[in-house]
C-alpha positions in Angstrom: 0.0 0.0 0.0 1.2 3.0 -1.2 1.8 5.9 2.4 1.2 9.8 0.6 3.0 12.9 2.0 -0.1 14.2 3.4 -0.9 11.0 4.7 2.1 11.4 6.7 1.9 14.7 7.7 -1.8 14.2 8.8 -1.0 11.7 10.7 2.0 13.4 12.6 -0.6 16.4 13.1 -2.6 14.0 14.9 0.1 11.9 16.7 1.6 15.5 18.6 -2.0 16.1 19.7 -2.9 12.8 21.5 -2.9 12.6 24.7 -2.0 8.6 25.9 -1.7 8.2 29.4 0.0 4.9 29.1 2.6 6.4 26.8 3.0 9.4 29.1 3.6 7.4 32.1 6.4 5.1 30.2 8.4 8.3 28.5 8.1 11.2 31.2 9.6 13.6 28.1 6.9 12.1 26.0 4.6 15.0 26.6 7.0 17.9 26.5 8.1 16.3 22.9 4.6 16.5 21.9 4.1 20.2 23.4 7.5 21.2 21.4 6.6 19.4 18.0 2.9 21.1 18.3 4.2 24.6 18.6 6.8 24.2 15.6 4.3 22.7 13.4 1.2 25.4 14.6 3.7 28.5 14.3 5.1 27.1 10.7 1.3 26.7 9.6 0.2 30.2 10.4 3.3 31.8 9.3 2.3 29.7 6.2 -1.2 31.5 6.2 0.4 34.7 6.5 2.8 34.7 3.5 0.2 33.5 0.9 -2.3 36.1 2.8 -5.4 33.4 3.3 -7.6 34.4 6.3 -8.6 32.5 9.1 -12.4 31.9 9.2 -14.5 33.5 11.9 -15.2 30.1 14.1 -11.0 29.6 13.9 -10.9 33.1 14.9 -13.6 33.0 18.0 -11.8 29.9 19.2 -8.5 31.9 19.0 -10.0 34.8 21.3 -12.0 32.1 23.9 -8.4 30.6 24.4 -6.1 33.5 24.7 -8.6 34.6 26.8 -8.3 32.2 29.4 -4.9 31.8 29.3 -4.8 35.7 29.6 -6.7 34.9 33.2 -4.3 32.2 33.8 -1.2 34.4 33.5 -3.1 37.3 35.7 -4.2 34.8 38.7 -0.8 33.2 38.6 -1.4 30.1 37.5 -0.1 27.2 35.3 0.7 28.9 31.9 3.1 26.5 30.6 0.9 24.0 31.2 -2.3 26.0 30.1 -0.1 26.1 26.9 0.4 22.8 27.1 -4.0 21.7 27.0 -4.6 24.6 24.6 -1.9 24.0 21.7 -3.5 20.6 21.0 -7.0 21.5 20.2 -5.4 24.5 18.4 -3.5 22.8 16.0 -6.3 20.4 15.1 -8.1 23.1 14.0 -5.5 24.8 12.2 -5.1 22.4 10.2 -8.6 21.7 9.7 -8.9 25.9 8.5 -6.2 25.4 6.3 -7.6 22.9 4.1 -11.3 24.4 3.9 -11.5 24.8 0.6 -9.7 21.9 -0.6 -11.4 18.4 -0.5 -7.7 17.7 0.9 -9.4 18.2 4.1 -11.6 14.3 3.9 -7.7 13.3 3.2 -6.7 14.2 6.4 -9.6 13.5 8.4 -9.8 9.6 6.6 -5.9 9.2 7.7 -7.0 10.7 11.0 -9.6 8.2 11.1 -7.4 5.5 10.7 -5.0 6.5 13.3 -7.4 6.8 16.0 -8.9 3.2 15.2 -5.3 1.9 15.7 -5.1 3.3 19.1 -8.8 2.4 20.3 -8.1 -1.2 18.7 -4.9 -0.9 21.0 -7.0 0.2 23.9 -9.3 -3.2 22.9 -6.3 -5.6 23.0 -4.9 -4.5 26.5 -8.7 -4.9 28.0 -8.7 -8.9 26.6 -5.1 -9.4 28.1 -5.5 -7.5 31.3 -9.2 -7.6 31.9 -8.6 -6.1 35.8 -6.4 -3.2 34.5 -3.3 -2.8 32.7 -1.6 -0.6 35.4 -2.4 1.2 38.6 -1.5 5.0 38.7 -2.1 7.3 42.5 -5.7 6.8 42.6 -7.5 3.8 39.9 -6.4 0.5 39.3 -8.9 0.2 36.2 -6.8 2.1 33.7 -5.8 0.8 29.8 -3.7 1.8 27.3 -6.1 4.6 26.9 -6.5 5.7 30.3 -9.2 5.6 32.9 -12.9 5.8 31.7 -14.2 8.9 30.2 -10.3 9.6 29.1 -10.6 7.2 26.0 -13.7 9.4 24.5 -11.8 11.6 23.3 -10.5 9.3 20.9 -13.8 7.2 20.4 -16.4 9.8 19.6 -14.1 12.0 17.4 -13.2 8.4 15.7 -16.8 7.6 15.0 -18.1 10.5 13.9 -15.3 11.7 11.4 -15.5 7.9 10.1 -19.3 8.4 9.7 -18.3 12.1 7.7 -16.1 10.5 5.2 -18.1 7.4 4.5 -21.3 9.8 4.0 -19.0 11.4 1.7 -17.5 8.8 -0.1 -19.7 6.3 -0.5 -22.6 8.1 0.4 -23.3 5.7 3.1 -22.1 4.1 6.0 -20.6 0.8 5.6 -19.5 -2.0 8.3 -16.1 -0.7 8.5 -17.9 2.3 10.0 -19.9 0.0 12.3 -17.1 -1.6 13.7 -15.7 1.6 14.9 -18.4 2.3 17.1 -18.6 -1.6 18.3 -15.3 -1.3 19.3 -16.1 2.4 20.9 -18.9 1.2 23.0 -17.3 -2.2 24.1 -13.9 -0.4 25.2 -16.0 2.5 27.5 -18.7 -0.1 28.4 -16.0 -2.4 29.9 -13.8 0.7 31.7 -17.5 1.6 33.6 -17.7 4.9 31.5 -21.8 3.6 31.3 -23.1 7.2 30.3 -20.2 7.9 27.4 -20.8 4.4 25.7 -24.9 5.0 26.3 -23.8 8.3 24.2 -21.9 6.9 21.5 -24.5 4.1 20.9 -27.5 7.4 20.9 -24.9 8.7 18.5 -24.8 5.9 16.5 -28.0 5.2 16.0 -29.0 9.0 15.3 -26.3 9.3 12.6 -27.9 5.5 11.1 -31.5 7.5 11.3 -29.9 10.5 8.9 -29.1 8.1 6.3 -32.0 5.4 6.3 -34.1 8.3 6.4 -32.4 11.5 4.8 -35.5 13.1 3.6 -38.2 11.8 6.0 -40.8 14.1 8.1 -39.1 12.6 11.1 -35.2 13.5 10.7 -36.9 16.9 9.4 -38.8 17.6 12.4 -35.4 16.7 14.5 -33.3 19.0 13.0 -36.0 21.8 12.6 -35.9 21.8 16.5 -32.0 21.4 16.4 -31.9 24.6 14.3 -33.6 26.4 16.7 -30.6 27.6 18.8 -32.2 29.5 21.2 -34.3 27.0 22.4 -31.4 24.4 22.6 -29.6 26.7 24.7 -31.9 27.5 27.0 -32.7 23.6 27.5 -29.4 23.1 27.8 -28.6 25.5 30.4 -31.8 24.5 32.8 -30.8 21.1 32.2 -27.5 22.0 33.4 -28.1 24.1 36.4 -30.6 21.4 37.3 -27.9 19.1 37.5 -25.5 20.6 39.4 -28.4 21.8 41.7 -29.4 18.1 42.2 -28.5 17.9 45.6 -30.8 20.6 46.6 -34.0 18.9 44.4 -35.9 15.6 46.6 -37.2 14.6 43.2 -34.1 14.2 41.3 -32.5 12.5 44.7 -35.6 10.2 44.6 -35.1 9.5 40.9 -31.2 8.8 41.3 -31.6 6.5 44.2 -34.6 4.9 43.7 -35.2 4.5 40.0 -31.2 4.8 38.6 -30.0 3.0 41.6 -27.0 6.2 41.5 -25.1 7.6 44.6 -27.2 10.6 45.4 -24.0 12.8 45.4 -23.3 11.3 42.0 -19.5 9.7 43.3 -19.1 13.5 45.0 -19.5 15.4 42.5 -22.7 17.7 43.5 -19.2 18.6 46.6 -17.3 18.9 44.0 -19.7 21.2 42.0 -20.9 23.3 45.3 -16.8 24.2 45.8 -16.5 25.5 42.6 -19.3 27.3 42.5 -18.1 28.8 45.5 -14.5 29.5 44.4 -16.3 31.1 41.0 -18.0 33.4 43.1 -14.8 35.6 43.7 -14.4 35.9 40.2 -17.4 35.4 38.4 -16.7 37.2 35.4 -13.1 36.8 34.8 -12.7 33.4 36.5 -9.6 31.4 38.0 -8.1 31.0 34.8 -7.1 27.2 33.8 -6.5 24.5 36.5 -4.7 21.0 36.8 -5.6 18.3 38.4 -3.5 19.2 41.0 -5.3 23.2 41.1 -8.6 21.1 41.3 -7.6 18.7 44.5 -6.8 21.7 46.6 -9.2 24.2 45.4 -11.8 21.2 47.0 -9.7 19.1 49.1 -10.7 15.9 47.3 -7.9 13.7 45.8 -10.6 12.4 43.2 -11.4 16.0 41.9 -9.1 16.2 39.1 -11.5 18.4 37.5 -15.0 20.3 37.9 -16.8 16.8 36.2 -18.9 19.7 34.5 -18.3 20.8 30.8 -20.3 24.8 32.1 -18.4 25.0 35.1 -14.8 23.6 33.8 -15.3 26.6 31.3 -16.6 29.0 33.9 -13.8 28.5 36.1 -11.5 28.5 33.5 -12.6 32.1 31.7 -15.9 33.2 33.8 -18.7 34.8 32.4 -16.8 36.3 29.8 -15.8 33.2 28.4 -18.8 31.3 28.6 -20.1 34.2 26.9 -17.4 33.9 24.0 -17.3 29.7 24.1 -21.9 30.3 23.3 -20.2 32.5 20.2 -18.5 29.8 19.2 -21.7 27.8 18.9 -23.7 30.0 17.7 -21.2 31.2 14.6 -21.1 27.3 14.1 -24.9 26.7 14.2 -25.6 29.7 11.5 -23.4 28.0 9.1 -25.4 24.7 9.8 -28.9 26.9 9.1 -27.2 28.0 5.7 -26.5 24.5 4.5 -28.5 21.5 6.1 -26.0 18.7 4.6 -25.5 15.0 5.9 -22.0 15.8 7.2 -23.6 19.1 9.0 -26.1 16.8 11.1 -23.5 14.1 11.5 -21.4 17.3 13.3 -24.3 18.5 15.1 -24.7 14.9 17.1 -21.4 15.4 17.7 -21.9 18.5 19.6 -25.0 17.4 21.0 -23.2 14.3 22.3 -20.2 16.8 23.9 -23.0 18.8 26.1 -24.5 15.4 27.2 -21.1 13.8 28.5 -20.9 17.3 29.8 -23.4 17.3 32.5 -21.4 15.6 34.5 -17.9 14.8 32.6 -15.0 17.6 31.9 -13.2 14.8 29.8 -14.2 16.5 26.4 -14.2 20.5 27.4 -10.2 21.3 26.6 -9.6 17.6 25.3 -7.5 17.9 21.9 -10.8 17.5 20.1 -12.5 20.1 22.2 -13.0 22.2 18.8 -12.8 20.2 16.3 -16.6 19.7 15.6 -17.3 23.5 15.8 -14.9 23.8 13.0 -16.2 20.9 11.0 -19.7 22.3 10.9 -18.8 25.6 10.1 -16.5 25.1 7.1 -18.2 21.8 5.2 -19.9 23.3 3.2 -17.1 25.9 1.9 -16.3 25.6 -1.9 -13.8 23.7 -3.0 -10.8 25.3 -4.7 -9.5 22.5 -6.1 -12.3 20.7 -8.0 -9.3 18.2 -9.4 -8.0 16.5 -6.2 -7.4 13.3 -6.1 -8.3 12.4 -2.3 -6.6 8.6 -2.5 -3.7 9.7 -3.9 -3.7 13.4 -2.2 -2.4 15.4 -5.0 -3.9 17.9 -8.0 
């Protein structure tokens, strides 16, 4: 099989981006390489864009403001820049290269070979679970941990993997076919089996929404759903009570009775609603500037909890990170992405859309998507998909004109 030079290149992109906690735990330097490789490649890219004078688009430029913002914050609370840096570059460069190609059918180049690389490593993540099915390694807190980490950790890799193999089967074959399928098998077995229950209950809803779009493509039922998708407002504001509703729970009887009688759940939810109540008090001091971007470690003292590595909330992690502000300029983001989705309804656009829709739902009570190094990369799918193609001649197997 014949390996391209944008094959290669795509798949280096990708490879500086990952985060592997098994990898990271075997080469200490691993990370720092990555961090290194990211900024050489990101700084070469948009020096790139400014000799031949192209222009960002305005959901690469909205994400660019959102995350100088908080590590603006970060800097001015004292925090951890470097490592701010560090989260940040990584969902950056994605997109970046994502902008770059959006008006070249390059782009279903890169995300195909990007699809392949991140089947490698959930296949990896697959084998370890059959050969050590009581963990592959204990770190400081979990003894449950794979190649791909603990739980929630490996969705970064699975729902990005599934839905950008569902865009370029739509878009090749105009169909999903079973190498699509298996994807998401794999996906749900791998977060089913590491107790992540909600993020594999997510990937199947995913699954079966994106099979819905393409049984029925022009039925009155996947109209009616994305006529009420469209509707932003509304979504938002369902989203947000949703949301504070959530976090709230402790305080409702009715959602306590539901989670313990009916769900069977921990009424704190594992502490979380603690977890949730400390940071809501810590926001407080700063609500519209916020703390700025915390570690793991910023997170365990901030609530004296060793297993509070984060705010386990996709609103709050964001609120804490860049206040009100920033949640204000993160709903930009969304909203610049969902007008280009009301321009042009296509079968990639909705396949994006779940994607998002998918994000807020882990979010409720995950923060393992929020500044993952796919954090963006759907906003910038759905806004630039339906750009026109420079090239017309490309040939996307062989990747050049």
């Amino acid at each position: 099989m014949k390996v391209y030079r944008y094959q290669i290149m795509s798949a280096l992109v990708l490879f500086l981006c990952v985060d592997i906690t098994y990898l990271n735990g075997i080469f200490h330097k691993f990370p720092t390489i990555q961090y290194y490789g990211r900024c050489v490649v990101l700084l070469y890219i948009l020096l790139d864009c400014i000799r031949y004078r192209r222009h960002l688009s305005n959901i690469l430029k909205g994400i660019f403001v959102f995350v100088l913002w908080v590590l603006a914050i970060t800097y001015i609370r004292g925090g951890e820049l470097i490592e701010a840096l560090k989260v940040f570059s990584s969902p950056l460069l994605l997109c970046v290269c994502i902008d770059k190609k959006r008006n070249s059918l390059q782009l279903y180049g890169y995300l195909d070979t990007w699809k392949r690389v991140l089947f490698i490593f959930v296949f990896i993540d697959f084998f370890t679970q059959i050969l050590f099915p009581n963990g592959m390694y204990r770190d400081a807190m979990y003894s449950l941990n794979w190649f791909l980490g603990y739980k929630t950790a490996r969705l970064a890799f699975s729902l990005p993997l599934c839905v950008i193999s569902s865009i370029t089967e739509i878009h090749n074959r105009n169909r999903l076919t079973w190498r699509t399928w298996i994807c998401y098998v794999l996906s749900i077995e791998t977060l089913f089996y590491s107790q992540a229950t909600a993020a594999s209950i997510t990937i199947l809803i995913v699954g079966v929404l994106i099979a819905l779009i393409c049984i029925n493509r022009r039925g009155k039922f996947t109209e009616r759903i994305w006529e009420k998708l469209l509707n932003l407002k509304f979504a938002l504001v369902i989203y947000a009570v949703i949301s504070v509703l959530v976090v709230y729970v402790q305080n409702s009887p009715q959602i306590q009775y539901i989670l313990v009688n009916i769900l069977h759940k921990d009424p704190t939810l594992t502490t979380r609603t603690y977890i949730w109540n400390l940071c809501i008090e810590s926001l407080a001091k700063h609500p519209l500037t916020g703390l700025g971007y915390l570690n793991s470690l910023n997170y365990q003292s901030l609530t004296n909890n060793m297993y509070a590595t984060s705010a386990h909330n996709m609103s709050l992690s964001i609120l804490i990170s860049g206040g009100f502000i920033g949640l204000a300029m993160y709903v930009i983001i969304i909203i610049v992405a969902w007008q280009s989705f009301k321009k042009n309804v296509s079968i990639e656009k909705k396949v994006t859309s779940i994607a998002i829709i998918a994000m807020f739902i882990i979010g409720m009570t995950s923060s393992s998507m929020v500044f993952s190094s796919c954090a963006f990369i759907f906003y910038e799918l759905m806004a630039i998909l339906d750009m026109p193609p420079l090239r017309e001649n490309f040939n996307i197997k062989s990747g050049e004109d």
